[in-house]
C-alpha positions as MATLAB code, in Angstrom:
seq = 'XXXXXXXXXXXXXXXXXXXXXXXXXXXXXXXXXXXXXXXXXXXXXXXXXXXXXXXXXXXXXXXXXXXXXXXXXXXXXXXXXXXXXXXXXXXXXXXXXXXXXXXXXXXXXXXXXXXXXXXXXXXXXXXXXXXXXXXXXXXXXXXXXXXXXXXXXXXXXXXXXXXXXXXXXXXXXXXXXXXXXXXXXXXXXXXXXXXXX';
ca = [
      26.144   45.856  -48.337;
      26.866   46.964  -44.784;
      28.204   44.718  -42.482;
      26.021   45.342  -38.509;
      27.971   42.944  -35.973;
      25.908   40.718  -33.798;
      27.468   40.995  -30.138;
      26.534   37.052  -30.037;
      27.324   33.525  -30.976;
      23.788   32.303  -30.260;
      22.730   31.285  -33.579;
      18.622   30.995  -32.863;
      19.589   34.881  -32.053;
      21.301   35.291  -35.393;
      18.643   33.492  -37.176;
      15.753   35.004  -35.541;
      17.628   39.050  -36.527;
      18.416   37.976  -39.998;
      14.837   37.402  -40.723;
      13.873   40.910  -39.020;
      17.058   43.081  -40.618;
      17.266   41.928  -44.161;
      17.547   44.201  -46.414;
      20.722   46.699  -47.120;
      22.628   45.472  -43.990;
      24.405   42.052  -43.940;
      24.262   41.069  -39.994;
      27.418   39.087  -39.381;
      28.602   36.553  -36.212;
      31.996   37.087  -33.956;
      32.690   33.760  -35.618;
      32.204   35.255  -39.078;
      34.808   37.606  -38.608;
      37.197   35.084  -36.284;
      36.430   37.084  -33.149;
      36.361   35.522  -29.690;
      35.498   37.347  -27.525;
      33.874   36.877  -23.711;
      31.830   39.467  -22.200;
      30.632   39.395  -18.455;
      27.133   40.154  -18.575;
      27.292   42.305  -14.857;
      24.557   44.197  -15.251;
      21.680   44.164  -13.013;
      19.323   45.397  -15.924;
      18.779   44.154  -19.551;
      19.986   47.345  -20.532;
      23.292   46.980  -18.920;
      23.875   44.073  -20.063;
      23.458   44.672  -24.229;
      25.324   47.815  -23.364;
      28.098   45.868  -21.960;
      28.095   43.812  -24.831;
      27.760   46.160  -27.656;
      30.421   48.117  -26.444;
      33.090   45.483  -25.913;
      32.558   44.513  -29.519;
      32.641   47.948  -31.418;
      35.345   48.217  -29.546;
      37.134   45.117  -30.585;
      35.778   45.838  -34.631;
      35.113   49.204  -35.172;
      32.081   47.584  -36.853;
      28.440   48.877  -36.335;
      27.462   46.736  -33.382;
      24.044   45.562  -32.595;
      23.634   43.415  -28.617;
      20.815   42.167  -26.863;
      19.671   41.047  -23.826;
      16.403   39.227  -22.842;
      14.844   37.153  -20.318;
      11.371   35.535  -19.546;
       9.558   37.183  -17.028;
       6.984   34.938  -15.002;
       4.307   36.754  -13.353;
       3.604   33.512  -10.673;
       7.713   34.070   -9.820;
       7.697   37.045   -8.979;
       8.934   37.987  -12.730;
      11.860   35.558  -12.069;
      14.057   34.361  -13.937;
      14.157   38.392  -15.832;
      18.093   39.587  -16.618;
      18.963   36.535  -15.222;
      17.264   33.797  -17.427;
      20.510   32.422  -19.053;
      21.247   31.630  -15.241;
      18.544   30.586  -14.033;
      18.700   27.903  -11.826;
      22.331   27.215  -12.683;
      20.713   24.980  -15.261;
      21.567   25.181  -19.201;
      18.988   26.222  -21.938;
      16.829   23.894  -22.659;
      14.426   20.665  -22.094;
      15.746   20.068  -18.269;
      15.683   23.989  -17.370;
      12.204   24.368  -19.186;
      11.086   21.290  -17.109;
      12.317   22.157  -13.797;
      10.372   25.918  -14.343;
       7.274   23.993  -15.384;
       7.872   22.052  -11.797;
       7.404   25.293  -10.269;
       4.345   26.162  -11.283;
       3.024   22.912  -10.970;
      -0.819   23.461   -9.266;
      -0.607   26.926  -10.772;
      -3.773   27.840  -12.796;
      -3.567   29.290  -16.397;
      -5.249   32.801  -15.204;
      -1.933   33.118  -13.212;
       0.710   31.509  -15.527;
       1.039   34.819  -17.526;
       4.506   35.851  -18.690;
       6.487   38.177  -21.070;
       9.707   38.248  -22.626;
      11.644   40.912  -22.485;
      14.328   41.847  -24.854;
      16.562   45.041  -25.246;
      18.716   46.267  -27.945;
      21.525   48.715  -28.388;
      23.047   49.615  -31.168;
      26.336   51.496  -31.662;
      27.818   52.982  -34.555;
      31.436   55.040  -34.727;
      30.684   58.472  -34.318;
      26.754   58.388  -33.266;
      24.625   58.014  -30.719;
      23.916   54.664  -28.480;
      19.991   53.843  -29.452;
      18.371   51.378  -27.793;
      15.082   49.710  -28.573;
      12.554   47.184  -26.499;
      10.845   44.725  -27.305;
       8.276   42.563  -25.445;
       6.133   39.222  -26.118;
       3.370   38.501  -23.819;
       2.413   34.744  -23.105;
       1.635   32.254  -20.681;
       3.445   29.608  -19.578;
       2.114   25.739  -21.089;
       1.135   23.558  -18.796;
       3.331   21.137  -20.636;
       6.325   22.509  -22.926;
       5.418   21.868  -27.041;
       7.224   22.204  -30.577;
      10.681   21.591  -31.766;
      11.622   24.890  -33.058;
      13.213   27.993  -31.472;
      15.587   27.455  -28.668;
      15.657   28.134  -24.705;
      11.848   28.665  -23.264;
      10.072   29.010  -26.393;
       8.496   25.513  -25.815;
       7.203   26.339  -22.776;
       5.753   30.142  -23.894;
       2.347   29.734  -25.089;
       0.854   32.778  -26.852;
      -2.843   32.557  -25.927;
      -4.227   34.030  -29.273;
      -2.728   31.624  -31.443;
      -3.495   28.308  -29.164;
       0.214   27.854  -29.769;
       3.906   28.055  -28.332;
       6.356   29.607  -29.361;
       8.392   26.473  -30.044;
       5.608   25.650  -32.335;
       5.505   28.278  -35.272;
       7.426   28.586  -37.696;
      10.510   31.223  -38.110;
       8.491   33.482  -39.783;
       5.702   33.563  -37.690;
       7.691   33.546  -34.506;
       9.529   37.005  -35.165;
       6.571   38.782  -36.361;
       5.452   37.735  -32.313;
       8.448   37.575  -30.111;
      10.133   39.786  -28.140;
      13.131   40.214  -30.591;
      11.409   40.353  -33.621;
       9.357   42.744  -32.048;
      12.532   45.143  -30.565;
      14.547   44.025  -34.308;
      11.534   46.099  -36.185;
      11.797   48.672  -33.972;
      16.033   48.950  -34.486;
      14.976   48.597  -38.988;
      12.438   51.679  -38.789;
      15.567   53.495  -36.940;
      17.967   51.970  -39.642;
      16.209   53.246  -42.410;
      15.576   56.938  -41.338;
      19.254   57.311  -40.807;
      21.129   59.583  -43.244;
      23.200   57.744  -45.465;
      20.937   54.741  -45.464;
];
């Protein structure tokens, strides 16, 4: 089996791409292979930033390295937070971030709580080309946040079509719909046409 390196140690990341990328490759953490590393994320674009990221860790392994970057976009904000969701409000992930964004928006009607998240992908391999691949998930923000699973806004993204957020389905359902199940599939249909797959 071939090892892919995940240029993270956010396990809802790793959990979410091992559900996408089963299959002939065996997706493995920094931690897995005792690696610490800590990457600036610099870049002004979501693009930047997985670049950044896989490159500092193929780098480090000479393993194939798969990084992403993503961010919630919010249509009300202006698309704020975007690239720089993890930093948003100098707040951490989670129930007091997701609250304080839902405290912007108070007064702000559904029709204009619409939102996506964005996430990018690179993936670099020794001796090949950089690819990249996007994915996107369009929602609305909840007028209240919802659901126990999934980590950082997903309790507060409600996906209109399914009366549900995010936070709410189940792993399996959530990467057929988010943004990095959506970018992951993407990356696999790549994977798969490559020679020596």
């Amino acid at each position: 089996m071939k090892q892919i390196l995940l240029a993270s140690t956010n396990r809802g990341k790793l959990k979410d791409l091992q559900l996408c990328l089963a299959g002939p490759w065996e997706l493995v953490s920094p931690g897995h292979l005792g690696l610490q590393l800590d990457v600036e994320e610099s870049g002004l674009t979501y693009l930047e930033n997985a670049r950044l990221k896989a490159l500092a860790y193929s780098a480090a392994t000479g393993l194939p390295t798969l990084a992403d970057d993503s961010g919630l976009e919010i249509d009300a904000l202006n698309g704020e937070p975007g690239v720089f969701s993890a930093r948003y409000l100098g707040l951490p992930d989670g129930p007091i971030k997701n609250a304080r964004v839902l405290e912007l928006l108070a007064g702000v009607p559904t029709s204009r709580r619409g939102c996506r998240y964005r996430c990018v992908m690179v993936f670099l391999e020794p001796g090949c080309a950089e690819r990249s691949v996007e994915g996107i998930c369009a929602g609305q923000i909840a007028q209240a946040p919802a659901g126990q699973a999934g980590f950082g806004f997903d309790p507060i993204v409600r996906i209109p079509r399914l009366g549900r957020t995010l936070a709410e389905l189940t792993e399996a359902e959530r990467v057929q719909v988010n943004h990095r199940g959506r970018a992951a599939r993407k990356l696999l249909s790549y994977l798969k046409t490559r020679p020596g797959s």
